[in-house]
Backbone as CSV, one residue per row, in Angstrom:
resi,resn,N_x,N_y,N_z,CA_x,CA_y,CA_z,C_x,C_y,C_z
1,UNK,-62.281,2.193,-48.259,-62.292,2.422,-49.674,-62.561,3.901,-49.917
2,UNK,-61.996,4.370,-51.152,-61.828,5.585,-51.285,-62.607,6.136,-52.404
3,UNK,-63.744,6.856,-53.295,-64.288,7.068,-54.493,-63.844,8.424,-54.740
4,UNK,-63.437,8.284,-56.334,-62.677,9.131,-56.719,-63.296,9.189,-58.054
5,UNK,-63.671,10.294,-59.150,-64.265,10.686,-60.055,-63.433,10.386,-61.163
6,UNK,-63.604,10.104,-62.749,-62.299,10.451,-63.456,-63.027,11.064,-64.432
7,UNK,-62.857,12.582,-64.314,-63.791,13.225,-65.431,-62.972,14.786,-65.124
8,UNK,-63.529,15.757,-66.419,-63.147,16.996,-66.295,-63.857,18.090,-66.089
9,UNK,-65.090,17.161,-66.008,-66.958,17.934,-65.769,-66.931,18.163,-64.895
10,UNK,-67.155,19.381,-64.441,-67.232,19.933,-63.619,-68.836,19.959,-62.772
11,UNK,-69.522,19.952,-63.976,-71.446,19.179,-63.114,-71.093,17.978,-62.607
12,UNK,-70.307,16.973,-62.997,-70.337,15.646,-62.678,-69.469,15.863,-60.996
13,UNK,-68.332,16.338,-60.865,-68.012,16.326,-60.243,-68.550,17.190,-58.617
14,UNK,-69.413,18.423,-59.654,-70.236,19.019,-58.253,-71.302,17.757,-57.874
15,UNK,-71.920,17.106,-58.639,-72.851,16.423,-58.507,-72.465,15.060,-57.386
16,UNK,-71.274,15.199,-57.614,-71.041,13.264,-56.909,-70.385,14.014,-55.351
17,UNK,-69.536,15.318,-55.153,-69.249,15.966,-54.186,-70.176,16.595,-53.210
18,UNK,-71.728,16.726,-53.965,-72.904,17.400,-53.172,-73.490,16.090,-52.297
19,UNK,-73.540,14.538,-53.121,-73.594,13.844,-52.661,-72.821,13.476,-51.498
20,UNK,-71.844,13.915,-51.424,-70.971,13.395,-49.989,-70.024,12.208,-49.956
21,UNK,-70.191,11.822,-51.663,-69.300,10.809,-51.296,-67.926,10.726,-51.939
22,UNK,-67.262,11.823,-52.416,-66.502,12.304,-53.338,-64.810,12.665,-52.218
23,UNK,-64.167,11.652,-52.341,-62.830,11.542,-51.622,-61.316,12.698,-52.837
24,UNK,-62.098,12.419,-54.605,-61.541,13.484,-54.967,-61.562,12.927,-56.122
25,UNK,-60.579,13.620,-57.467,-60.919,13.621,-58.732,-59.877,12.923,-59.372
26,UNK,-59.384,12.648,-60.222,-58.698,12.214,-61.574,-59.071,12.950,-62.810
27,UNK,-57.921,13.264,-63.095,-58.359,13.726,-64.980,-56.804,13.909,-65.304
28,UNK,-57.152,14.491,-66.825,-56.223,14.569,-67.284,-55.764,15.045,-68.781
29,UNK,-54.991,15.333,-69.641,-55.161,15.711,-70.627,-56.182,15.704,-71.780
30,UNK,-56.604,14.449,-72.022,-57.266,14.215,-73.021,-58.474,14.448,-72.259
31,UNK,-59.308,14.030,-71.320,-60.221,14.455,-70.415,-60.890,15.484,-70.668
32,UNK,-59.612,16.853,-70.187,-59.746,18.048,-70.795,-59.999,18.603,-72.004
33,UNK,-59.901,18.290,-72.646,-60.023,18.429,-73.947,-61.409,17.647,-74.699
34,UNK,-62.176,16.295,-73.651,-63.470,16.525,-74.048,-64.181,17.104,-73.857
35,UNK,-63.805,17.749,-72.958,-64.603,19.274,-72.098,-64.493,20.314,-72.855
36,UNK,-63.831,20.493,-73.797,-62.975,21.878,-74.706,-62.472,22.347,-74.368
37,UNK,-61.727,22.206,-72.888,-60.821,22.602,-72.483,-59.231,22.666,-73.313
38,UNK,-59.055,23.669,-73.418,-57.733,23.870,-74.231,-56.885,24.844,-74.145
39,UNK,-55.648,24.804,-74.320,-54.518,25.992,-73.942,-53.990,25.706,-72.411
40,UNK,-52.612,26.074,-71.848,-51.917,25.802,-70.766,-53.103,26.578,-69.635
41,UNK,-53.444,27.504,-69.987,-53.808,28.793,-69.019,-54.951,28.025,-68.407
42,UNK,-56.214,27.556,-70.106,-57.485,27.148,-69.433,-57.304,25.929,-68.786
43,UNK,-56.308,24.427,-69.340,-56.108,23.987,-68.222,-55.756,23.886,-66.925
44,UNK,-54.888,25.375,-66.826,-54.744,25.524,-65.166,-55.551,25.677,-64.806
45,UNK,-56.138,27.125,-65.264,-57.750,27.290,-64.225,-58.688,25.991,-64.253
46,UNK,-58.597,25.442,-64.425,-59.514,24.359,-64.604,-59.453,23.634,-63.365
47,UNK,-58.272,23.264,-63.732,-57.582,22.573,-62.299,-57.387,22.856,-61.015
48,UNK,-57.246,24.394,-61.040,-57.578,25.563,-59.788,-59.329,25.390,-59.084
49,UNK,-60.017,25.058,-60.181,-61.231,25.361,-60.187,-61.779,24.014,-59.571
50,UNK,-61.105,22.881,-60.002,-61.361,21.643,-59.459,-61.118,21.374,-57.757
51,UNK,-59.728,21.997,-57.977,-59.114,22.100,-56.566,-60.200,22.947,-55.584
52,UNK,-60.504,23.973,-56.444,-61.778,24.707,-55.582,-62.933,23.822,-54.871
53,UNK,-63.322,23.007,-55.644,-65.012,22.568,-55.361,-64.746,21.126,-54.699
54,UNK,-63.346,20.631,-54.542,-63.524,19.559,-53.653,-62.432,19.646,-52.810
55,UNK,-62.857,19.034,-51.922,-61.932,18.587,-50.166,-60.982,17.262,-50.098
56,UNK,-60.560,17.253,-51.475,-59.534,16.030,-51.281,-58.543,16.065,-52.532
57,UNK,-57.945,14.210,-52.814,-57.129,14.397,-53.449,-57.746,14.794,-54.754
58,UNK,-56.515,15.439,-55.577,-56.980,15.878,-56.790,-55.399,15.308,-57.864
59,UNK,-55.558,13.954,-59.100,-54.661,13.584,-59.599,-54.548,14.869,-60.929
60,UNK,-53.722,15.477,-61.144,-53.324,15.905,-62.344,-52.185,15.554,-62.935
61,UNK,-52.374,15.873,-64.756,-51.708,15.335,-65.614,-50.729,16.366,-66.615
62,UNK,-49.433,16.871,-66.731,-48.882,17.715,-67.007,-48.926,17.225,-68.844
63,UNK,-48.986,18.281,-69.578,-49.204,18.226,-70.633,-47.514,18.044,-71.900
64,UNK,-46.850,18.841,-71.123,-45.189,18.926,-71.995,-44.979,17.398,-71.708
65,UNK,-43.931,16.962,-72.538,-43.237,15.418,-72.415,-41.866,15.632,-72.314
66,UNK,-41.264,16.693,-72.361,-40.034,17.420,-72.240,-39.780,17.600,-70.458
67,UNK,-38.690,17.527,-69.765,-38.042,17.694,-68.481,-38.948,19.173,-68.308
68,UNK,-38.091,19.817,-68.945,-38.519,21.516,-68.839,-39.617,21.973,-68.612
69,UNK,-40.099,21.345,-69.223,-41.989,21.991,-69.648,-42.439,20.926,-68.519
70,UNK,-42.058,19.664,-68.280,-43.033,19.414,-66.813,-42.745,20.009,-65.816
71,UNK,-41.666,20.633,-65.469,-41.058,21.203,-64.130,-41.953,22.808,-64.203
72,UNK,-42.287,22.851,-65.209,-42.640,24.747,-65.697,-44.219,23.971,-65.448
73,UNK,-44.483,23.315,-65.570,-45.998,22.958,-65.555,-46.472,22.752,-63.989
74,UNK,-45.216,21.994,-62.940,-45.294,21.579,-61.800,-45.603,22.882,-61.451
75,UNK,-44.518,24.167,-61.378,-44.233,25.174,-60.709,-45.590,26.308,-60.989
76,UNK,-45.793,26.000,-61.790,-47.685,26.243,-62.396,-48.439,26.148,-61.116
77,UNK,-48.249,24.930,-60.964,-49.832,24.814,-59.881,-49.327,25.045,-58.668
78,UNK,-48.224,25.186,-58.112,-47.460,25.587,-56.830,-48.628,25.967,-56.107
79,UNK,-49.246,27.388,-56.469,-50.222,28.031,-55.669,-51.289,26.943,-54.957
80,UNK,-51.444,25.952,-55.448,-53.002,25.018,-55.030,-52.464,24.111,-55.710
81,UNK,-50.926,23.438,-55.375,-50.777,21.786,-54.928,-50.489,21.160,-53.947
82,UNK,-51.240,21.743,-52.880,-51.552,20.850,-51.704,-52.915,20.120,-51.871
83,UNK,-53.353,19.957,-53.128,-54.596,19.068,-53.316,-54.189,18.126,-54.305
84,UNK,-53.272,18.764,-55.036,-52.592,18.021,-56.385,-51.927,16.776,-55.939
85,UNK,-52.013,15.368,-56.523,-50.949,14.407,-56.789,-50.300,14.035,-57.678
């Protein structure tokens, strides 16, 4: 079995990863945005930042509903989606 977080907190997620038992995260638009996370940019870094502080999978959620804008969103995280699913 695998434990996986679904939050955009970043305490929560250092907190359950310091513990040791943190296989990786989930989040996602609205998520973000209870965090105040907002705008394309701060959700990338966000997600960069997530990708930072843990050693596994990491689910993200592209924000456009348009072809275009998800492929422009994919090519976004290129740099650090070898953690991304």
């Amino acid at each position: 079995m695998k434990f996986f977080i679904d939050t955009a907190n970043l305490a929560q997620i250092k907190e359950a990863n310091d513990l040791g038992i943190l296989d990786g995260v989930t989040t996602n638009p609205s998520l973000m945005a209870k965090e105040g996370i907002k705008g394309t940019e701060a959700v990338n870094n966000h997600y960069k930042t997530i990708c930072e502080m843990v050693d596994g999978d990491i689910s993200a959620e592209v924000i456009s509903t348009d072809f275009d804008g998800i492929v422009a969103e994919g090519k976004n995280w290129l740099p650090y989606i070898q953690t991304l699913w």
